[in-house]
BAPAVEX-685389 format. One line per 4 residues: their letters; for each residue x, y, z of N, C-alpha, C. Coordinates in steps of 0.001 Angstrom, whole numbers. Last residue first. Layout:
! BAPAVEX-685389
A = X Y Z X Y Z X Y Z | ...
***
This chain:
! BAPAVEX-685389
XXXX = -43455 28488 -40274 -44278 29318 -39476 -45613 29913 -39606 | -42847 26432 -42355 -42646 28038 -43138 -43420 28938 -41763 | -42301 23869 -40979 -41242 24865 -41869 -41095 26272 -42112 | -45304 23809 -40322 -44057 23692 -39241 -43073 24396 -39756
XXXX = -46594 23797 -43099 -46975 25055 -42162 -46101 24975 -40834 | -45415 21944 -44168 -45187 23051 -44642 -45163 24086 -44082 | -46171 19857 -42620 -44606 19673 -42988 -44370 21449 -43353 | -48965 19653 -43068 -48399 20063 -41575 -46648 20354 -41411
XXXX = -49751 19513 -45629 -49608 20956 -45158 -49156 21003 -43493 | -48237 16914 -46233 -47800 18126 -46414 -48360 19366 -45978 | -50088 15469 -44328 -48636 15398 -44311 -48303 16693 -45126 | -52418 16325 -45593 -52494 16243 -44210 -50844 16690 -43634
XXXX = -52148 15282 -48752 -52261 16634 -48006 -52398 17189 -46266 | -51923 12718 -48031 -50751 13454 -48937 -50623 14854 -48422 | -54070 11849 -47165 -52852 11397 -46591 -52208 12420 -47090 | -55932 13135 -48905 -56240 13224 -48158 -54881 13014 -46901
XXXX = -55087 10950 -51348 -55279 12998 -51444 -55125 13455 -50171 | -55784 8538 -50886 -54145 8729 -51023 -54449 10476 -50830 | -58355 8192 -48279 -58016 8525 -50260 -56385 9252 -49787 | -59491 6103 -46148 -59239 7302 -45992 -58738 7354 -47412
XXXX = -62725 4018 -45112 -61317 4565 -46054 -61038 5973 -45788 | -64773 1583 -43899 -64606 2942 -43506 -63019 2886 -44445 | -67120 -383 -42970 -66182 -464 -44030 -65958 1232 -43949 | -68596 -445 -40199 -67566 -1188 -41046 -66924 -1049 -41603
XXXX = -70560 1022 -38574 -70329 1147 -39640 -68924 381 -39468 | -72156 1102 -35599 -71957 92 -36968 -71002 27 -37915 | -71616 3690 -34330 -73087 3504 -35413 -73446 2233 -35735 | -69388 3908 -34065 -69914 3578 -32750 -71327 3465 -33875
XXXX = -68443 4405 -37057 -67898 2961 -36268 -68954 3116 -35035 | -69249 7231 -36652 -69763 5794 -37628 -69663 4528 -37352 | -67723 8359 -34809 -68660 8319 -35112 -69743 7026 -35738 | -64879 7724 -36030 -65955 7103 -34576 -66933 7277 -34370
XXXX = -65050 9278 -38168 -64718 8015 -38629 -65448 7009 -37284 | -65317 11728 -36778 -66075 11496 -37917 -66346 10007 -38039 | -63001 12142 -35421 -63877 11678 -34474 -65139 11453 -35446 | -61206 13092 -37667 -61019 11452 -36784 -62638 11286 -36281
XXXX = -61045 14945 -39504 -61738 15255 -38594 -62028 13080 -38256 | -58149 15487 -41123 -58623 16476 -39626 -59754 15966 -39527 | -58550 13427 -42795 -57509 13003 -41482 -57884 13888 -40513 | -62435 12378 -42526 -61469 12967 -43537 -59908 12996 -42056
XXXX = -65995 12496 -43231 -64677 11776 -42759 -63301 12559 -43446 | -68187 13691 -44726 -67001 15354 -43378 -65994 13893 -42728 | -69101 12476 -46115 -69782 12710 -45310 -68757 13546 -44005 | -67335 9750 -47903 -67367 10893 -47298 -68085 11355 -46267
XXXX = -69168 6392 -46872 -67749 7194 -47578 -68215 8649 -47836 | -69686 3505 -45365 -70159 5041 -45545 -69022 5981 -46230 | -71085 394 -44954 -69817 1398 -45152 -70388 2748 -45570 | -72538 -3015 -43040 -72490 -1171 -43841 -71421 -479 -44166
XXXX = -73525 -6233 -43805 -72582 -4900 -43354 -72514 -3596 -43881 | -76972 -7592 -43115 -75374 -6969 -43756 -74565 -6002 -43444 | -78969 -7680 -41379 -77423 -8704 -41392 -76268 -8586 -42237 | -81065 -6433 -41936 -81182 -7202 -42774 -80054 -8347 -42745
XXXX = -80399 -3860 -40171 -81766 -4970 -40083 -81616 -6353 -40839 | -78281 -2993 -41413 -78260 -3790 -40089 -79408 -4928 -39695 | -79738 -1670 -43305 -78810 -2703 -43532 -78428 -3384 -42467 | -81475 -147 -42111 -81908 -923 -42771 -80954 -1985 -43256
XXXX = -79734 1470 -40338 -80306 863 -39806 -80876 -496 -40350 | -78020 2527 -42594 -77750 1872 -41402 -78470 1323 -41308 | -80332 4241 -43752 -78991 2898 -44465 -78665 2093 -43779 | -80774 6577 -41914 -81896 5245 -42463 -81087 4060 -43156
XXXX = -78473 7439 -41519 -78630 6655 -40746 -79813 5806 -41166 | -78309 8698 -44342 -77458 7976 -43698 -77932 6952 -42681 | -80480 10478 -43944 -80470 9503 -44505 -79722 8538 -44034 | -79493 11910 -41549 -80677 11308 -41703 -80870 10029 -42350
XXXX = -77612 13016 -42916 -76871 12254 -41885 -78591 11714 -41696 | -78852 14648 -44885 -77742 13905 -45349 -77532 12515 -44296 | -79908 16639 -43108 -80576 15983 -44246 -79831 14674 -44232 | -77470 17904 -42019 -78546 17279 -41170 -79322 16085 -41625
XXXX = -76207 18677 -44024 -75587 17730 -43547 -76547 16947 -42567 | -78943 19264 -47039 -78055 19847 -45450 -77365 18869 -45208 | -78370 18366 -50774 -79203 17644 -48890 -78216 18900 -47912 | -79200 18728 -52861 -77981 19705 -52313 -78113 19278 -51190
XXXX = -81176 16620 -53825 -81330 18196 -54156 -80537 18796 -52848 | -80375 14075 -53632 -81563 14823 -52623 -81547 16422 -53138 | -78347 14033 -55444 -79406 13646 -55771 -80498 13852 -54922 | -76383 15354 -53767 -76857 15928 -55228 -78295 15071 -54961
XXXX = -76177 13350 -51541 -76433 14923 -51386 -76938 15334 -52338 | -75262 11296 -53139 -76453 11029 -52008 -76919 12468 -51807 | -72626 12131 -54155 -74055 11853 -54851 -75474 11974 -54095 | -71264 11620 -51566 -71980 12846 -52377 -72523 13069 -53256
XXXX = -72003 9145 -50371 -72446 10735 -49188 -72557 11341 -50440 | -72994 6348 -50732 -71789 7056 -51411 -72063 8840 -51249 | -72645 3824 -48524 -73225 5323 -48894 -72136 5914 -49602 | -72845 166 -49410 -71857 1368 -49084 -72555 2968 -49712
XXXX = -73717 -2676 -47917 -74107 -1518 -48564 -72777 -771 -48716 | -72597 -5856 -48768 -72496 -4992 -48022 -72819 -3551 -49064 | -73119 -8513 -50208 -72407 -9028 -48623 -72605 -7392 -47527 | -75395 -10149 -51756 -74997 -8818 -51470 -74237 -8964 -50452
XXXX = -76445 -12719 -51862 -74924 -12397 -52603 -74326 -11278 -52794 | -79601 -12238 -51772 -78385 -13348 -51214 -77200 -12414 -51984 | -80407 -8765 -51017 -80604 -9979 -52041 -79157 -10650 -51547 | -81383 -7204 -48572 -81692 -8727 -48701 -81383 -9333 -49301
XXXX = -80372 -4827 -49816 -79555 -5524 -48527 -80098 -6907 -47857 | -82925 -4038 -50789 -81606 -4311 -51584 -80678 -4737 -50474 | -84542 -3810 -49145 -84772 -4376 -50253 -83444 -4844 -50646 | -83603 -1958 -47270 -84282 -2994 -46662 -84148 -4609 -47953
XXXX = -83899 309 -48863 -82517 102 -48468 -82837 -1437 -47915 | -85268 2014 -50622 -85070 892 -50745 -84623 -85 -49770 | -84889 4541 -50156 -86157 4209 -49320 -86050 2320 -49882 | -82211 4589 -50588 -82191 4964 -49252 -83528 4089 -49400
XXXX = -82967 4807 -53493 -81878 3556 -53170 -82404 3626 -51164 | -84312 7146 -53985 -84706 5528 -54197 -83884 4026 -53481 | -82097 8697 -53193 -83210 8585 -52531 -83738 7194 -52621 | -78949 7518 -54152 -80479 7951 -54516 -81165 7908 -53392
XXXX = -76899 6087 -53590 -76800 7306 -53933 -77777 7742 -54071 | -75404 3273 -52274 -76675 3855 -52229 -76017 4956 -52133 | -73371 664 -54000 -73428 1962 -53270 -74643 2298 -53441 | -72890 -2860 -52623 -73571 -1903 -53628 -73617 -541 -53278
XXXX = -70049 -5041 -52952 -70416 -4154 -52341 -71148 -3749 -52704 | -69165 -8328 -52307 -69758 -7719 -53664 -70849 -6443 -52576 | -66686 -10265 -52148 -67224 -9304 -51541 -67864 -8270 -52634 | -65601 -13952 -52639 -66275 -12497 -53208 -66646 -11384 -52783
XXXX = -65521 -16535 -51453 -64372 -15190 -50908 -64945 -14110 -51600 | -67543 -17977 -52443 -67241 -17653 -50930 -66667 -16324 -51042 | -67100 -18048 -55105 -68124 -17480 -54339 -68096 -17165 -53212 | -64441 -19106 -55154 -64486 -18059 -55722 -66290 -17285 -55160
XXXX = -65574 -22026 -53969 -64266 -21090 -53380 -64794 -19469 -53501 | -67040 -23157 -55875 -67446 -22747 -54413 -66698 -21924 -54145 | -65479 -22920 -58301 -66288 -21903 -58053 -67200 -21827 -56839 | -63205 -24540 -57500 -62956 -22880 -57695 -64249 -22383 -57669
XXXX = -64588 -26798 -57280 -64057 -26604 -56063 -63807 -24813 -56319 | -65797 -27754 -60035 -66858 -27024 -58599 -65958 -26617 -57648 | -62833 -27440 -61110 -64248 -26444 -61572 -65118 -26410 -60588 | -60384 -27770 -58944 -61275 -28827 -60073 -62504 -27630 -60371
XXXX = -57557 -24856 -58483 -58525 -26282 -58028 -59592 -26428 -59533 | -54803 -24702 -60269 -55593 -24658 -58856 -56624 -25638 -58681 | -53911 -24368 -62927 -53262 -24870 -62046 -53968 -25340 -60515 | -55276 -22090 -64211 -55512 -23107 -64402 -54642 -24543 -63515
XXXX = -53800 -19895 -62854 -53883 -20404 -64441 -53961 -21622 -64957 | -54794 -19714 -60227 -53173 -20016 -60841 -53572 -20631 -62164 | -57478 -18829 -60336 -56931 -20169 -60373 -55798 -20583 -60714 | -57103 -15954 -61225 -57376 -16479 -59931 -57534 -17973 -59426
XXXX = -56166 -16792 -64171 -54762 -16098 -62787 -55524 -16324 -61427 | -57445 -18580 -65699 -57287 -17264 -65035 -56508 -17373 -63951 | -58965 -21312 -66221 -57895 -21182 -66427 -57094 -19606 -66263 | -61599 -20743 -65582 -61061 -22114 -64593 -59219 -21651 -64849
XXXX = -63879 -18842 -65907 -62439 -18363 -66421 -61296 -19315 -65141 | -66963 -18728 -67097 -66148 -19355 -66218 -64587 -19014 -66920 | -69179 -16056 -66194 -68442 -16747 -67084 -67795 -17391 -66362 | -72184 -15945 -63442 -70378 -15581 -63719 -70393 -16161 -64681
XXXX = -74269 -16750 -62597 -74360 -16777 -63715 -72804 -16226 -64545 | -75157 -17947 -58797 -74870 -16924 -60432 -75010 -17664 -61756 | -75023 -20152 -57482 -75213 -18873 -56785 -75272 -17983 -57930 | -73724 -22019 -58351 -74792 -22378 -58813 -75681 -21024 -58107
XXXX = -72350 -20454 -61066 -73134 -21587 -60493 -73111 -22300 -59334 | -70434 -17450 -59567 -70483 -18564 -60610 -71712 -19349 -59874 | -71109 -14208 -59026 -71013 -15440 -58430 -71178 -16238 -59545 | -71686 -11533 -60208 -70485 -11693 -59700 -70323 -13387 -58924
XXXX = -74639 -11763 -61141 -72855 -11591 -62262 -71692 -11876 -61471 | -76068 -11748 -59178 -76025 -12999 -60212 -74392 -13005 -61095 | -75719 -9347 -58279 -75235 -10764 -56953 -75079 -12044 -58484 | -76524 -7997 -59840 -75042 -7288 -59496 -74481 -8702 -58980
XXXX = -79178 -8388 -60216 -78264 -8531 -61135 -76902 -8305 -60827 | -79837 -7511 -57220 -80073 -9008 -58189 -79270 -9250 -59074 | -79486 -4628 -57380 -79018 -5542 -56677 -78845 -7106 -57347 | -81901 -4476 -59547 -79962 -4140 -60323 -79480 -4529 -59252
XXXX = -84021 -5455 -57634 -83995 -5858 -59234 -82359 -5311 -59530 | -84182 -3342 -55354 -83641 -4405 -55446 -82749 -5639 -56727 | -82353 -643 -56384 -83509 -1072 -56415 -82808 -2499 -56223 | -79760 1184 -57058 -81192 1897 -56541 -82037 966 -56384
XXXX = -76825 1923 -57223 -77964 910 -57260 -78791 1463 -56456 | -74400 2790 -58014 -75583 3641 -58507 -76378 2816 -58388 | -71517 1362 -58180 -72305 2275 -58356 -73701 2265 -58402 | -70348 -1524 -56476 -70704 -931 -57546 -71817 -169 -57693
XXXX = -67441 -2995 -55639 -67689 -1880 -55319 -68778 -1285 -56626 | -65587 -6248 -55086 -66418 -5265 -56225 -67194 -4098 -55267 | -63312 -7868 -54359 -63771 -7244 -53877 -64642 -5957 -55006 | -60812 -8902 -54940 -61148 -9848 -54108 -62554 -9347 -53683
XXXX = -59184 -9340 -58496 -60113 -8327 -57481 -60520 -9029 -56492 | -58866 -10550 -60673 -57877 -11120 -59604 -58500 -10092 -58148 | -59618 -9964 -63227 -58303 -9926 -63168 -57811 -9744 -61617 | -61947 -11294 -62619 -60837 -11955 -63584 -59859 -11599 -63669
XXXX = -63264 -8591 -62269 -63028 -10477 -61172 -62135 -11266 -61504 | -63219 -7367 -64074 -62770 -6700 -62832 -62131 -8199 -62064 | -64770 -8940 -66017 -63563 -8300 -66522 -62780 -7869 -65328 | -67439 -9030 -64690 -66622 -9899 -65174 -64990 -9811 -64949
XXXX = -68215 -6205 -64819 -67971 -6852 -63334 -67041 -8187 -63933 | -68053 -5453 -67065 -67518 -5291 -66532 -67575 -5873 -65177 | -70491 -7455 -68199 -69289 -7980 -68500 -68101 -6956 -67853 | -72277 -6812 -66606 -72050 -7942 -66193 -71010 -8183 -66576
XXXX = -72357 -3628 -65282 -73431 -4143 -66664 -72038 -5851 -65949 | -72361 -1273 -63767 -72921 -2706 -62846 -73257 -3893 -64438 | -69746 727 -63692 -71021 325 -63962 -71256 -1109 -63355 | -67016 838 -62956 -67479 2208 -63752 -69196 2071 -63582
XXXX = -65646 -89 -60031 -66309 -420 -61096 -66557 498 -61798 | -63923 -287 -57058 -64711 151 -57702 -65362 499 -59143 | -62243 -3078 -56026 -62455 -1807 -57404 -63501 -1449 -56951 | -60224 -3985 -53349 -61415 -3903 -54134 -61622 -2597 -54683
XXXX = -57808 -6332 -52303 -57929 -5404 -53557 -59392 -5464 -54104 | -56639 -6706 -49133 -57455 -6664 -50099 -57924 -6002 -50644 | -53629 -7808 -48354 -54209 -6454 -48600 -55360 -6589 -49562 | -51392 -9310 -48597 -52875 -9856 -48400 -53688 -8644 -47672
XXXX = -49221 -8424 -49555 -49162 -8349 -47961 -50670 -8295 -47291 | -49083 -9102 -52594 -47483 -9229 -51209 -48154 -9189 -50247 | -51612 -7932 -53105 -51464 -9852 -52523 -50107 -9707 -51869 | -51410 -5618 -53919 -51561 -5622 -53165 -51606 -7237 -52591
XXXX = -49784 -6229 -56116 -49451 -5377 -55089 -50318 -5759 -53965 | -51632 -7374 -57955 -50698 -8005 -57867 -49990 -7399 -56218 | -53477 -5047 -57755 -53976 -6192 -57037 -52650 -6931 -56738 | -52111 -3550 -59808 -52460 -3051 -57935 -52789 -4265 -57122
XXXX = -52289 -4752 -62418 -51009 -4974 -61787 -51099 -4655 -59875 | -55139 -4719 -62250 -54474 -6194 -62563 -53417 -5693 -61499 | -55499 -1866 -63033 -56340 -2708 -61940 -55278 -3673 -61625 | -54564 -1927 -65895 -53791 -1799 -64448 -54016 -1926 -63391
XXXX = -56584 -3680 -66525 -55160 -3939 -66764 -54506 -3295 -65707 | -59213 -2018 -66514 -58818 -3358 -65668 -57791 -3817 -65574 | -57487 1400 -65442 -58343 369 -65888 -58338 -915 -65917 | -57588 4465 -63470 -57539 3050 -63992 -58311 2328 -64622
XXXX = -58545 6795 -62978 -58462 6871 -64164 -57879 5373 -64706 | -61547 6917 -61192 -60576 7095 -61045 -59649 6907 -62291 | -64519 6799 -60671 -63964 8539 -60855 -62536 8447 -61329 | -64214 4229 -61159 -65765 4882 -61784 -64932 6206 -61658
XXXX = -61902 2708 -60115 -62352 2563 -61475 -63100 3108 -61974 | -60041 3193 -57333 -61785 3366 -57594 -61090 3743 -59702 | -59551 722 -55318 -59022 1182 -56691 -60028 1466 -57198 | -59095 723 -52110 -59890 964 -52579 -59381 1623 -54092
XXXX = -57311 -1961 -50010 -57085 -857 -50624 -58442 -276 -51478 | -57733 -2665 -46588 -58053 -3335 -47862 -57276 -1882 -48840 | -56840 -2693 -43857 -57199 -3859 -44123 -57777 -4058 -45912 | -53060 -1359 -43622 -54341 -985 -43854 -55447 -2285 -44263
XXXX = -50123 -1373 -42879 -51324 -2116 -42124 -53051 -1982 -42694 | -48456 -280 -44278 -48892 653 -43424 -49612 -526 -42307 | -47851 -2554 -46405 -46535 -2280 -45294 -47239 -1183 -44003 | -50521 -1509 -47910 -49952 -2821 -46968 -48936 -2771 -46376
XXXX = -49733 988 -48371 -50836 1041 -48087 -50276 -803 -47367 | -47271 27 -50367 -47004 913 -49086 -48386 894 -48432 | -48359 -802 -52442 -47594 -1661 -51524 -47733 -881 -49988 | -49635 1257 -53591 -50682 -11 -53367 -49749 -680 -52079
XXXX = -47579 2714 -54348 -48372 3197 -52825 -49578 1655 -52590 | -47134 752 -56305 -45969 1586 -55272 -47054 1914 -54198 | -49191 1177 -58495 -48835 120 -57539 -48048 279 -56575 | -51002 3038 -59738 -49655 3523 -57986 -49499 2148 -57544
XXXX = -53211 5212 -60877 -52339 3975 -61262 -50744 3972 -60457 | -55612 6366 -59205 -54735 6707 -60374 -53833 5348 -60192 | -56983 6481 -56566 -57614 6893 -58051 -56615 7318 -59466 | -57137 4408 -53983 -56579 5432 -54376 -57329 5263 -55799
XXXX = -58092 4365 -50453 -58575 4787 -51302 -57611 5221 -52600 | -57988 2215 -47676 -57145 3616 -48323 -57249 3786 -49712 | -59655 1120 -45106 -59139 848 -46522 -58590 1957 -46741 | -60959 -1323 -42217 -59974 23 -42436 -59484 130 -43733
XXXX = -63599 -2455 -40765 -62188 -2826 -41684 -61777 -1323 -42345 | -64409 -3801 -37406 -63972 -2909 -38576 -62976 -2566 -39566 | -66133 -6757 -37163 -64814 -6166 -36820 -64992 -4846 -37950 | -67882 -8682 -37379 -68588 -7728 -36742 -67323 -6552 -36592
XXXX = -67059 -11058 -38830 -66775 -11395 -37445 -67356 -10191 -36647 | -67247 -10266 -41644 -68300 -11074 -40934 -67846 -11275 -39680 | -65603 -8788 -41746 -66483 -7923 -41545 -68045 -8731 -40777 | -63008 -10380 -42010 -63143 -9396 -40788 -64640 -8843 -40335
XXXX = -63623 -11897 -44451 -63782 -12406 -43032 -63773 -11637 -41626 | -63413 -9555 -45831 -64799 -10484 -45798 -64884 -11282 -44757 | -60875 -9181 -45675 -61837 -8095 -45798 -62892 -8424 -44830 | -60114 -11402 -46316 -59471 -10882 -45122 -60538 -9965 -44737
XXXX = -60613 -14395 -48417 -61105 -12691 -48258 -60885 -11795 -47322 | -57979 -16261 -49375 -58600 -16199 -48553 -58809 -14549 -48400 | -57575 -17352 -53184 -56784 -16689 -52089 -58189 -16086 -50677 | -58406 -20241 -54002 -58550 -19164 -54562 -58539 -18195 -53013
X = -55787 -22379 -55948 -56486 -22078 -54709 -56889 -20608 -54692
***
């Protein structure tokens, strides 16, 4: 049976889903991120230094407490998206899409037949190893529950945005703020939040869900995160760095006056 998308069902109900970001290999805090309450974890695979194996074991972590486990990817090529899904991910996160056409390809790889072109892996851990359900029943299933995110970092991607938040099997944009900045040539925050909101809008237009990552969110500045949320915005994380350092420099600076 192929485990129910919490994520995916929150986001389609219009609800906001809350994640915690981490970039190194921590099944331990994977847990603790679920004992916190958090609605997904974020195992970023493109900056972060995991890989699909240990991917594997976080996910394991994170199912104790149906915490949903989505990677972020290095690339959009098919056999890593593969490789990510297979080892049990409820949730893809993938870089650098700029155009409808690598949307397309992102929705085809990550869904089996008759929605894709997925490999079939009937006998994989996300079918209790083969134990679970009959071949059409896993791969309706496994399509359903998929959450297949695309990040907009380009200009191209922004004036796209309409485009690429149409193709079937996209469930949700996500701004990736600092690329988005570089690649506008150093954007102002003014600049920046412009764009931004062209994303929005265009992804709203279209019925998908939005997420936004950096952009001055962060633990000192909350009203960032409401911001966005009163916008729409959905898919919203805070990064293990960010927790760590909040807590310690308030532990430090109480202690040392």
């Amino acid at each position: 049976m192929v485990r129910t998308n919490l994520t995916k069902a929150k986001i389609n109900e219009g609800q906001v889903a809350l994640g915690a970001s981490i970039n190194f290999y921590a099944p331990g805090l994977v847990e603790l991120y679920g004992v916190m309450g958090f609605d997904w974890v974020w195992i970023d695979c493109e900056h972060g230094s995991s890989n699909d194996s240990e991917t594997e074991n976080m996910v394991r972590a994170a199912e104790l407490y149906d915490l949903t486990p989505i990677a972020r990817i290095p690339n959009a090529y098919p056999s890593t998206i593969l490789r990510f899904l297979d080892r049990g991910v409820q949730g893809l996160i993938v870089p650098h899409i700029s155009t409808r056409e690598e949307a397309e390809g992102v929705a085809r790889a990550s869904h089996h037949y008759p929605d894709g072109d997925r490999s079939s892996a009937t006998g994989g851990r996300t079918n209790r190893f083969g134990a679970g359900l009959s071949t059409p029943e896993y791969y309706a299933s496994a399509n359903r529950e998929v959450l297949v995110i695309v990040m907009i970092e380009t200009p191209e991607a922004v004036e796209n945005v309409r485009e690429i938040a149409s193709v079937p099997g996209v469930d949700a944009l996500l701004v990736g703020s600092s690329d988005l900045t570089q690649t506008m040539g150093m954007a102002t925050p003014a600049e920046l939040d412009a764009a931004i909101d062209k994303v929005i809008e265009g992804t709203k237009a279209e019925g998908k869900a939005i997420g936004v990552a950096g952009a001055g969110m962060s633990l000192n500045n909350v009203p960032r995160f409401q911001h966005f949320a009163s916008r729409g915005v959905q898919l919203m994380s805070i990064g293990a760095q960010d927790m760590i350092r909040a807590g310690g420099d308030g532990f430090l600076s109480t202690m040392r006056g």
